[in-house]
C-alpha positions as a Markdown table, in Angstrom:
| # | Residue | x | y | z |
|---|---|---|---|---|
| 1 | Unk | 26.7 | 68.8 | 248.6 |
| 2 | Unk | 26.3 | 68.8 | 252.3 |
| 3 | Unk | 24.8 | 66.1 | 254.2 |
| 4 | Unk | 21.3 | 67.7 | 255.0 |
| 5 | Unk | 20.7 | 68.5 | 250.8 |
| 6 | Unk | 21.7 | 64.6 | 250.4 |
| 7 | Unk | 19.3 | 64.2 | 253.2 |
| 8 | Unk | 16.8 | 66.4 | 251.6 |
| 9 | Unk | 17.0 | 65.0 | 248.3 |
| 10 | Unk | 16.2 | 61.5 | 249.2 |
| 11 | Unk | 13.1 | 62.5 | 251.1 |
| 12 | Unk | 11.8 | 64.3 | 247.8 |
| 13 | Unk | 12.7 | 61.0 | 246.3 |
| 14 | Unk | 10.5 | 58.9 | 249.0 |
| 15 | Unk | 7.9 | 60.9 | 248.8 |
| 16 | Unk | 7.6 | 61.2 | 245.0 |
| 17 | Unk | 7.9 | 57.4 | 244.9 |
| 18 | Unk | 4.8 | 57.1 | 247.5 |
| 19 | Unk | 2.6 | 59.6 | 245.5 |
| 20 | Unk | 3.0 | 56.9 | 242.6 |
| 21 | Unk | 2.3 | 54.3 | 244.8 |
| 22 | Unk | -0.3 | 56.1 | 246.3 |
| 23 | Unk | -1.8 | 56.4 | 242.7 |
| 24 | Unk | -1.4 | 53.1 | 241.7 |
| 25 | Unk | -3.2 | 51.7 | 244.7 |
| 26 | Unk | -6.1 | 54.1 | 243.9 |
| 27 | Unk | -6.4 | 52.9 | 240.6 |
| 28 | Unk | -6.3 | 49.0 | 241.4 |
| 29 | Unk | -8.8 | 50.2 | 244.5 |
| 30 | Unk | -11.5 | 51.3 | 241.6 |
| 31 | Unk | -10.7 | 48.1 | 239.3 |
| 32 | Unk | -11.5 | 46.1 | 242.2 |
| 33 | Unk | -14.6 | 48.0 | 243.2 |
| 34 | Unk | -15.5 | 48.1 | 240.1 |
| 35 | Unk | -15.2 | 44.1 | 240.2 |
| 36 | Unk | -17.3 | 43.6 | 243.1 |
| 37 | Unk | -20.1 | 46.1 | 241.8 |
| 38 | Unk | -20.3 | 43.3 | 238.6 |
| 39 | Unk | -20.2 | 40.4 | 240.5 |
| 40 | Unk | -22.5 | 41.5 | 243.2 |
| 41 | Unk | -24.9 | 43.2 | 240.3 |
| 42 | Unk | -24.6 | 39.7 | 238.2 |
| 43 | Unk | -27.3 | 37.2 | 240.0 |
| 44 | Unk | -29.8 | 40.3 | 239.5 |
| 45 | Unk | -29.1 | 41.3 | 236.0 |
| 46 | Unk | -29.3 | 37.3 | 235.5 |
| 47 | Unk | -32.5 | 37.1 | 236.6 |
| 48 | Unk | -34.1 | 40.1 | 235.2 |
| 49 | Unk | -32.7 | 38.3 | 231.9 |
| 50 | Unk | -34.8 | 35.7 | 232.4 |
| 51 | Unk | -38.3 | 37.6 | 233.2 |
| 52 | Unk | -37.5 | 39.5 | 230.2 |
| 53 | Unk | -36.7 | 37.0 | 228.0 |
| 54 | Unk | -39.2 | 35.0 | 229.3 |
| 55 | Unk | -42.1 | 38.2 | 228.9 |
| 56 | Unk | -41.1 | 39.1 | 225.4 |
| 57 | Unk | -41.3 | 35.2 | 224.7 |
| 58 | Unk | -44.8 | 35.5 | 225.6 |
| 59 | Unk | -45.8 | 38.9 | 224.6 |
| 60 | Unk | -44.4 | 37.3 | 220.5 |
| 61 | Unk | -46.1 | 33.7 | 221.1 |
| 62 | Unk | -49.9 | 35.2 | 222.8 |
| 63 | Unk | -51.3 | 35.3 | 219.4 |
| 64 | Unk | -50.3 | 31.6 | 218.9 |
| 65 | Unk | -51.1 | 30.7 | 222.2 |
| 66 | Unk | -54.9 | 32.4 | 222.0 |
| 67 | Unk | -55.5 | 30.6 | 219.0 |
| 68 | Unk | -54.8 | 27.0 | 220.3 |
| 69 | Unk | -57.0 | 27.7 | 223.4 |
| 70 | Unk | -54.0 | 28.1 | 226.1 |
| 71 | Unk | -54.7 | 31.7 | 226.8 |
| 72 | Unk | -58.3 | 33.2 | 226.6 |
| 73 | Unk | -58.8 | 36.9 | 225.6 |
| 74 | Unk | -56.0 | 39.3 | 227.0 |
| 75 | Unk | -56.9 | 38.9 | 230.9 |
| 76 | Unk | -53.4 | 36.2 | 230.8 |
| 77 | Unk | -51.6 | 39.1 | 229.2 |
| 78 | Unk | -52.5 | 41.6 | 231.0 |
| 79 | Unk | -51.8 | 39.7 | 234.6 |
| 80 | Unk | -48.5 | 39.0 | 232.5 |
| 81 | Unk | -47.6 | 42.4 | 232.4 |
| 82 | Unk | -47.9 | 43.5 | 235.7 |
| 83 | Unk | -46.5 | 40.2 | 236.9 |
| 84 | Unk | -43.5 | 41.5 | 234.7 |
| 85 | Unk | -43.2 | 44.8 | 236.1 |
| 86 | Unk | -43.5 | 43.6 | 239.5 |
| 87 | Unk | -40.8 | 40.9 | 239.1 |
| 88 | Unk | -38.0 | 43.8 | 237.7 |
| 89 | Unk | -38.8 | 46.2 | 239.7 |
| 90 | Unk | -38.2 | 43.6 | 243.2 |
| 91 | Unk | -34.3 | 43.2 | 242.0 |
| 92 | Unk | -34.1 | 47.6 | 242.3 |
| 93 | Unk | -31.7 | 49.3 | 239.8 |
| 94 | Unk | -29.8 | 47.7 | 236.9 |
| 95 | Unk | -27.7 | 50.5 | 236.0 |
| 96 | Unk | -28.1 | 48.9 | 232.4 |
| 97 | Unk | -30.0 | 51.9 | 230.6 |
| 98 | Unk | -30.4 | 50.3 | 227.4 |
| 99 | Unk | -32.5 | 47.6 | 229.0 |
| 100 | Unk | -34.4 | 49.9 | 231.3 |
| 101 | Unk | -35.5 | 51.2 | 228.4 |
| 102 | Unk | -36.8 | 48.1 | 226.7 |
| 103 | Unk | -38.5 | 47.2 | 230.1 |
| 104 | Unk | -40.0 | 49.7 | 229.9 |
| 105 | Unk | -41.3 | 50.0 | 226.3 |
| 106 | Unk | -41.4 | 46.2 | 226.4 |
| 107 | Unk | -44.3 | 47.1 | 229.0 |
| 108 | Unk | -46.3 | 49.8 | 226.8 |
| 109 | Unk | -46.5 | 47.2 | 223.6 |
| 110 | Unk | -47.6 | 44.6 | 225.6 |
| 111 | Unk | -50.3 | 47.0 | 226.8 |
| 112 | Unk | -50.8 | 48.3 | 223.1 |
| 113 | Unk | -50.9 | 44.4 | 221.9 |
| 114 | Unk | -53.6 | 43.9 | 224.6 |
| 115 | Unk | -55.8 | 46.9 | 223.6 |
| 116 | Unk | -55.5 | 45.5 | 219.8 |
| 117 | Unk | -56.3 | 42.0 | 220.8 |
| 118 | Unk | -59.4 | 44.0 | 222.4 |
| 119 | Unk | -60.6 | 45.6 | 219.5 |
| 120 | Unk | -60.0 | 42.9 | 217.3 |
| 121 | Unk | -62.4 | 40.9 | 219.7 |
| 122 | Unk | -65.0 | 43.5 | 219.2 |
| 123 | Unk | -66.8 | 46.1 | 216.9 |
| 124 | Unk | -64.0 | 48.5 | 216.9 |
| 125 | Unk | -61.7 | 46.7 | 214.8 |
| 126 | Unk | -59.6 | 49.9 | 214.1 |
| 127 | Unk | -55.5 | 49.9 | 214.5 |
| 128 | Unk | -54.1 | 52.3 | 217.4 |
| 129 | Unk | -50.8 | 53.2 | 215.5 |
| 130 | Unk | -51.1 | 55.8 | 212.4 |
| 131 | Unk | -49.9 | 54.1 | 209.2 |
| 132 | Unk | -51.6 | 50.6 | 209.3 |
| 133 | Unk | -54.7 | 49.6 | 207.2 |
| 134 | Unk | -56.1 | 47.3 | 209.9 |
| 135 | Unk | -55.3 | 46.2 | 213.2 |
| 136 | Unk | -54.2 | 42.9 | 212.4 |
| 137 | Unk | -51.6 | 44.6 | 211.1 |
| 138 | Unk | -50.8 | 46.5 | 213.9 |
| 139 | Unk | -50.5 | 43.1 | 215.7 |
| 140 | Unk | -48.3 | 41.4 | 213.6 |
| 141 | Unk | -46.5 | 44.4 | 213.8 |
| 142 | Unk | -46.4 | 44.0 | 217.2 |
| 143 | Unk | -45.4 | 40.7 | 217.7 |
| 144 | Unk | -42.6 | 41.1 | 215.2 |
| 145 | Unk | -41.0 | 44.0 | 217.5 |
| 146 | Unk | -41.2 | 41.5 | 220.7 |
| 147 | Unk | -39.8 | 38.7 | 218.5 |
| 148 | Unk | -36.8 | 40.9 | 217.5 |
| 149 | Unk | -36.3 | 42.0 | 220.8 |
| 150 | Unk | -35.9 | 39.0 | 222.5 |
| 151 | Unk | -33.8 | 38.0 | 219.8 |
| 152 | Unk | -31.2 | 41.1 | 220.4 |
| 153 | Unk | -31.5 | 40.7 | 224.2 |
| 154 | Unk | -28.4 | 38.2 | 225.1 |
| 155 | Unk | -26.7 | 40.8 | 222.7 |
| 156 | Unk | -27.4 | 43.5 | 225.0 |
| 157 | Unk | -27.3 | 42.2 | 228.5 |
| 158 | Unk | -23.8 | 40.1 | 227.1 |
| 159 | Unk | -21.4 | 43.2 | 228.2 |
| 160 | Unk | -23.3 | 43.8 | 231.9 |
| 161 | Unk | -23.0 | 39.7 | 232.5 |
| 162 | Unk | -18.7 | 39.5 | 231.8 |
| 163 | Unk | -16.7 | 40.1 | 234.9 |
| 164 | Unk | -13.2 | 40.1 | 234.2 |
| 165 | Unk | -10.1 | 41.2 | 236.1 |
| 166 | Unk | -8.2 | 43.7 | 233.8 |
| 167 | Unk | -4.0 | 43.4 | 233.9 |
| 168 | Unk | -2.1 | 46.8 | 233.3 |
């Protein structure tokens, strides 16, 4: 073997051994952006947390609340709502899809409970969704969705909230 295939051969070698590097710094590059997306993301996600928690909280408890005077028709719901949807949307994009969603159906039941509380109110004491004998029961029904939602919540934001540093 002459001196430049020796010469040759270690060059393939250097380079083959800075491709993996070059790899391997890629990959820790993403972790660590990765990283940085969480912990700049967390304060936000933390906070929307709360509003929701705190809106389906209220949205399960208005019935309660109506009937020991606190709240009076649905006029405190209904400035509720929009209080809600102005509060998520001032903290932008979650990139949590799963609680997008709830947001956002959180906000049509709490639209559907104020129609309800409405009717019940007046004449028209008839239930919005198919399937239930009275509105009453579409209330409760209602109210039983926010309560179980607020419940699961922690469960699904848990997983958004962790920021850990992954060893491979």
């Amino acid at each position: 073997m002459e001196r430049s295939d020796l010469i040759a051969l270690l060059s393939v070698c250097f380079a083959a051994l800075a491709a993996l590097y070059a790899r391997w710094a890629a990959i820790q590059a993403r972790k660590a952006n990765e990283i940085t997306i969480k912990t700049e993301l967390k304060p936000r996600r933390l906070s929307v947390y709360a509003s929701v928690k705190d809106f389906l909280h209220f949205c399960s408890t208005y019935r309660t609340m109506q009937s020991l005077k606190m709240v009076q028709g649905t006029r405190d719901l209904v400035s509720k709502i929009y209080t809600f949807k102005w509060e998520v949307e001032q903290h932008g994009p979650l990139d949590i899809p799963e609680v997008e969603n709830l947001i956002e159906n959180a906000q049509k039941r709490a639209l559907q409970l104020q129609r309800l509380i409405d009717r019940l109110s007046g004449a028209d004491a008839k239930p919005i969704e198919k399937g239930f004998e009275t509105a009453e029961d579409n209330v409760d029904t209602i109210i039983e969705c926010f309560d179980a939602q607020e419940k699961a919540l922690k469960d699904m934001f848990e997983p958004y909230l962790r920021i850990t540093q992954q060893r491979h």
